[in-house]
C-alpha positions as CSV (number, residue, x, y, z in Angstrom):
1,X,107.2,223.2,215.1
2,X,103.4,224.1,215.9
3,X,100.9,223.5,213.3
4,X,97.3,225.7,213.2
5,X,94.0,224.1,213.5
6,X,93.1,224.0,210.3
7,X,96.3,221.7,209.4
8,X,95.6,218.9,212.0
9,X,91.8,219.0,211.1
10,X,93.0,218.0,207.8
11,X,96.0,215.9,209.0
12,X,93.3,213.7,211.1
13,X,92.1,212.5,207.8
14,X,95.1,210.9,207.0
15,X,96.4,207.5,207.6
16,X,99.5,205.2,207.7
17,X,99.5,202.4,204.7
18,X,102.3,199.6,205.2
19,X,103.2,197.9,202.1
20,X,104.0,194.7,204.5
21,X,103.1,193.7,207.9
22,X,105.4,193.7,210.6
23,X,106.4,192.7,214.5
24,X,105.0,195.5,216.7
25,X,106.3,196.4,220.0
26,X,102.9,197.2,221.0
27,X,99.1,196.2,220.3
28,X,98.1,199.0,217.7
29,X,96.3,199.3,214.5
30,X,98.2,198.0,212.0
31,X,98.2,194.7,210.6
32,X,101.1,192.2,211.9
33,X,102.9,189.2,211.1
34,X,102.0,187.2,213.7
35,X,98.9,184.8,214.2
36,X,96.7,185.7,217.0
37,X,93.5,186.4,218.1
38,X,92.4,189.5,216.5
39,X,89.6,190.9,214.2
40,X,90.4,189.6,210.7
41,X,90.4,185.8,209.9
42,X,93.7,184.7,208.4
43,X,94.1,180.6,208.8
44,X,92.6,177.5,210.4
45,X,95.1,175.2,211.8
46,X,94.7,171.8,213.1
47,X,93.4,171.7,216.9
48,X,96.5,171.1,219.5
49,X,96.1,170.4,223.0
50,X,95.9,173.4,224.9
51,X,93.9,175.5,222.5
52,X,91.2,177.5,223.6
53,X,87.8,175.9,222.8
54,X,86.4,179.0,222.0
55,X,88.3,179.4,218.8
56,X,87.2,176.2,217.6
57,X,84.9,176.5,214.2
58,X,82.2,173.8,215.1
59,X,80.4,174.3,212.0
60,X,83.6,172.8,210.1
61,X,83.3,169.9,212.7
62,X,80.1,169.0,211.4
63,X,81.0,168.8,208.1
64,X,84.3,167.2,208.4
65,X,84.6,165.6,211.8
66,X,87.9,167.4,212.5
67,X,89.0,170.1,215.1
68,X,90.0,172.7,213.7
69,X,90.4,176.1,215.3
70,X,90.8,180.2,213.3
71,X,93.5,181.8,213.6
72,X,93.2,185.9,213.4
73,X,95.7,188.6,212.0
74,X,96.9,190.7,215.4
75,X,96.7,194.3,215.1
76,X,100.4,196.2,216.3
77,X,102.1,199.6,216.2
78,X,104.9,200.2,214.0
79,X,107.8,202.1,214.1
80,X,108.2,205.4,212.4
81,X,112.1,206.4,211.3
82,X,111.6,209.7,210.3
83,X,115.5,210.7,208.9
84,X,116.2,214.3,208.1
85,X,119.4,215.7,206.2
86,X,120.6,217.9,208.5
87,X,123.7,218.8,206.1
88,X,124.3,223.0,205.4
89,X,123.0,222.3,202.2
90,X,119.6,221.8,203.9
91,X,120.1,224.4,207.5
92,X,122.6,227.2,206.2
93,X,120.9,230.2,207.1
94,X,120.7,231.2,202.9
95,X,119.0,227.8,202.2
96,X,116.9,227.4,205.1
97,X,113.6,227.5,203.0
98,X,114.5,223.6,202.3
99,X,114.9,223.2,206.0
100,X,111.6,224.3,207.0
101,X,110.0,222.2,204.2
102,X,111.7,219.4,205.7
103,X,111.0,219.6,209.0
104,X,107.3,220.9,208.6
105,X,106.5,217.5,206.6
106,X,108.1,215.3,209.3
107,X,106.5,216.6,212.0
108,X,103.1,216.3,209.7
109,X,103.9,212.8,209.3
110,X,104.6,212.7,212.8
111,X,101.4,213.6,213.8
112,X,100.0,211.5,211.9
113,X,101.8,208.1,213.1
114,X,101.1,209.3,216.8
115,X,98.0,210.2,216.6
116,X,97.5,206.3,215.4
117,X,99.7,205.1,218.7
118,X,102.6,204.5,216.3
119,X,106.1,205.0,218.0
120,X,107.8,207.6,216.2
121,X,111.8,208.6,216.3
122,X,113.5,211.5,214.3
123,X,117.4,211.3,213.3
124,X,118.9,214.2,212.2
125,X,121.6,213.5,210.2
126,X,124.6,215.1,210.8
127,X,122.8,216.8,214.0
128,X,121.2,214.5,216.9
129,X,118.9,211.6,217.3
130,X,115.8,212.2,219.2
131,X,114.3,209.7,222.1
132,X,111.2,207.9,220.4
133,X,108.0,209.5,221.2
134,X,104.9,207.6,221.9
135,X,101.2,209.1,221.9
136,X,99.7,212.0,221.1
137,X,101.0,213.6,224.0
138,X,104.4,213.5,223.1
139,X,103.9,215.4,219.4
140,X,104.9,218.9,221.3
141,X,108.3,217.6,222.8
142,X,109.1,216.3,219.1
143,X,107.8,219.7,217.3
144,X,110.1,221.1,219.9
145,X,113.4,218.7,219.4
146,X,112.8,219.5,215.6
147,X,112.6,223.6,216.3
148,X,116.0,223.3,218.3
149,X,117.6,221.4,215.8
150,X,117.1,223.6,213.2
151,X,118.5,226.7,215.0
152,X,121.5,224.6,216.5
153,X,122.6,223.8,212.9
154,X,121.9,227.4,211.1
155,X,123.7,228.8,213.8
156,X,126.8,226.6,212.6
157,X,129.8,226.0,212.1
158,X,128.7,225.1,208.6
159,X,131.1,222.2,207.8
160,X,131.1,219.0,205.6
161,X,129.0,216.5,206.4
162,X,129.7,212.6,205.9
163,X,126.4,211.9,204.9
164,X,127.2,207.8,204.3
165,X,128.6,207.9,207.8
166,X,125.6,209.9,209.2
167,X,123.2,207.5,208.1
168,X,124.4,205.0,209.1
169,X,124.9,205.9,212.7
170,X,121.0,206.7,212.1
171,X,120.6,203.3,211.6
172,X,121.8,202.0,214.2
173,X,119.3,203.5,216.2
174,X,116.4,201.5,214.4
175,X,115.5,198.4,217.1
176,X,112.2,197.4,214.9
177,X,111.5,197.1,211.0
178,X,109.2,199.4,210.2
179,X,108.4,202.5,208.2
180,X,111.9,204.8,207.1
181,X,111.0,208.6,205.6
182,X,114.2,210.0,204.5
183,X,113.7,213.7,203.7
184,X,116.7,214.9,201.5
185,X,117.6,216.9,198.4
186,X,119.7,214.2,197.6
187,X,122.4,216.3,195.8
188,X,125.5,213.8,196.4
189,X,127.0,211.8,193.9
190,X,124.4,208.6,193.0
191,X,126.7,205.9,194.9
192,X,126.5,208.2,198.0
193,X,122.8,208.4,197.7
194,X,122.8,204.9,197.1
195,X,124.7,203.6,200.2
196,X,122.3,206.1,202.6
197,X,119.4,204.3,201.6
198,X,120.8,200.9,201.3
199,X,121.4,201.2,205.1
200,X,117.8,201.7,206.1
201,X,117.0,198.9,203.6
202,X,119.6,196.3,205.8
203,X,117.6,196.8,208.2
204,X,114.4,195.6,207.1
205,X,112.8,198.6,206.9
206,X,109.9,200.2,204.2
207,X,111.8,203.2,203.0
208,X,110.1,206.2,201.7
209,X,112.5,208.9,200.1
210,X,111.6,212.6,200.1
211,X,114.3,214.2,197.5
212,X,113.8,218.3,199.0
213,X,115.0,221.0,196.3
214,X,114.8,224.6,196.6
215,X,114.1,227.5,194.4
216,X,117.8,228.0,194.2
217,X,118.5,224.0,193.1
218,X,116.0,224.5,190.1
219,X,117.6,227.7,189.1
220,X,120.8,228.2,190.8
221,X,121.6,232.1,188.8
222,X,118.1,233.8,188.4
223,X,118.6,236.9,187.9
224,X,121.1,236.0,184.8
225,X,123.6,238.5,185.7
226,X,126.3,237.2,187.5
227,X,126.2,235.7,191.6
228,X,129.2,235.0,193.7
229,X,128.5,231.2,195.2
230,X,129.8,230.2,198.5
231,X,129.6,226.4,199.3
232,X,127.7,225.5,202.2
233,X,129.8,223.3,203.5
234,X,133.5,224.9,202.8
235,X,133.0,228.4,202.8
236,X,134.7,228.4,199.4
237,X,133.7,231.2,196.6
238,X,133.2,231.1,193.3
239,X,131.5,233.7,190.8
240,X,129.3,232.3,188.3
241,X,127.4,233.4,185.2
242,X,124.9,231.1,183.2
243,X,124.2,231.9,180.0
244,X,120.9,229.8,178.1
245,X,123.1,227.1,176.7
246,X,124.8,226.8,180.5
247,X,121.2,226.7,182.2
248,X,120.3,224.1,180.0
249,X,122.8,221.7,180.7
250,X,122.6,222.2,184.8
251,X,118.9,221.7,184.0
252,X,119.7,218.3,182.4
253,X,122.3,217.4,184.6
254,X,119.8,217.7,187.6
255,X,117.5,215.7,186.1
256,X,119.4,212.8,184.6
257,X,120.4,212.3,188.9
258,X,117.0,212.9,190.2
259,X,116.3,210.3,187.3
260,X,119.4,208.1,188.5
261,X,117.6,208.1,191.8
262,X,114.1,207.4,190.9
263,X,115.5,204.1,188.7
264,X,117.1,202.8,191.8
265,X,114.4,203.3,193.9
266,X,112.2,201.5,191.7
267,X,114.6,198.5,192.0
268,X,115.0,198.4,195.6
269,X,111.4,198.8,196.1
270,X,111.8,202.3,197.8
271,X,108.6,204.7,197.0
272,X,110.6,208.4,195.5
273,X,108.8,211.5,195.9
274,X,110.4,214.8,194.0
275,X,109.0,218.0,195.8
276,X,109.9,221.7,196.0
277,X,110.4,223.8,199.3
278,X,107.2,225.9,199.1
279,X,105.3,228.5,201.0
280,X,102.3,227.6,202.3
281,X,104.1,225.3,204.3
282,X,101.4,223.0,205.3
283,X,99.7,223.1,201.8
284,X,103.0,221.9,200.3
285,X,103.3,219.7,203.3
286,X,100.0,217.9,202.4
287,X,100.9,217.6,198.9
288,X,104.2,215.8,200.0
289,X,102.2,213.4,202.0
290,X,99.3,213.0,199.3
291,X,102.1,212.4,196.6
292,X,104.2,209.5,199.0
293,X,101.8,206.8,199.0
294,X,102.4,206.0,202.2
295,X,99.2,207.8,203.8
296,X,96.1,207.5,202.9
């Protein structure tokens, strides 16, 4: 998925903000858990033989008479899990609005992680797993894994996926904590939803949950005069009228989950963002990204 000028200008301002510090595979930018020798101070620790002198604070010598030397906080990469319900209630051809909004704001956050050296890996659940991608360099064979995707999956067959099962085969895949965006619209009853995130938090990961809706989620009968529905997933058909009183209870139903969701997120310490598929793309994008709290 390609972005215009104007959209990496402004995605070059952004940056990735860890709640917590973690083990990188690689010297980066971010802060880690481990002691070392780099820019910020964090300790001093008693001098051991085999310390390098240089690390020694003399001036704390003088005043005390004891060796002691700083110890710095290392700077790492860390790894970006960028997980994307690939279900047909997200990629049927009818409903692909919410897959484009999807994919356009991973491959923004993409961007953004490897433009900062960050490894980055996207899972498509109920579709494939891509390689991880390192560097800049790599953010057009990821734009590209993300475009084929998306076609693969509108082009069908549209059948029922397990999403518990998807995720966690996507979790598998993790091999260091790090940062987990899980793009969704999180329409599955609240102890499914539940159990897909709980497997990103097992594996000591930050999780960041994206709940996708489109136009047709907020108002599933427009027009007010009748609509046949077909289920994504089973080809099943059903006709369906709303009258006020029925619109008013879907509305309420829909938001006493999306509710449901953003109470248990607040308990397991996952950061919820509600968002609407939207054209501009990369407007709605950055909003997304503004809204997460996770790039700054």
């Amino acid at each position: 998925m390609a972005l215009d000028a104007h959209t990496l200008r402004l995605l070059d301002t952004f940056a990735i903000r860890t709640r917590r510090s973690f083990y990188g595979a690689r010297q980066g930018t971010h802060r880690s858990q481990r002691r070392g020798h780099g820019v910020e101070f964090a300790e001093y620790r008693s001098y051991e033989l085999g310390d390098n002198p240089r690390y020694i604070d003399w001036n704390l010598y003088a005043r005390s008479d004891k060796i002691y030397v700083k110890r710095y906080l290392e700077e790492e990469t860390v790894s970006v899990f960028m997980v994307i319900d690939g279900s047909p209630s997200l990629t049927h051809p009818a409903l692909q609005q919410k897959w484009q909004a999807a994919a356009h704001l991973a491959t923004c956050a993409s961007y953004i992680a490897l433009s900062s050296q960050d490894p980055v890996t996207v899972s498509v659940l109920g579709g494939r797993h891509s390689p991880q991608y390192w560097g800049a360099r790599s953010f057009a064979p990821l734009g590209n894994f993300l475009d084929a995707e998306g076609e693969r999956l509108a082009q069908g067959p549209h059948t029922k996926v397990d999403i518990v099962e998807a995720t966690r085969l996507a979790a598998t895949r993790v091999r260091f904590p790090g940062i987990c965006v899980v793009v969704s619209d999180f329409l599955y009853p609240l102890e499914d939803v539940v159990a897909m995130l709980s497997w990103f938090r097992a594996r000591n990961m930050e999780v960041h949950a994206v709940q996708m809706l489109g136009a047709q989620d907020l108002d599933p009968d427009p027009n007010s005069s009748g609509s046949t529905l077909v289920d994504s997933e089973t080809g099943e058909e059903i006709g369906l009228s709303l009258d006020p009183s029925a619109r008013e209870q879907y509305a309420k139903k829909l938001a006493e989950h999306t509710e449901a969701i953003r109470h248990h997120c607040m308990g397991a310490h996952i950061h919820f963002v509600q968002a609407v598929a939207r054209e501009p793309l990369a407007e709605n994008s950055i909003s997304i990204l503004s809204a997460m709290g996770l790039f700054i």
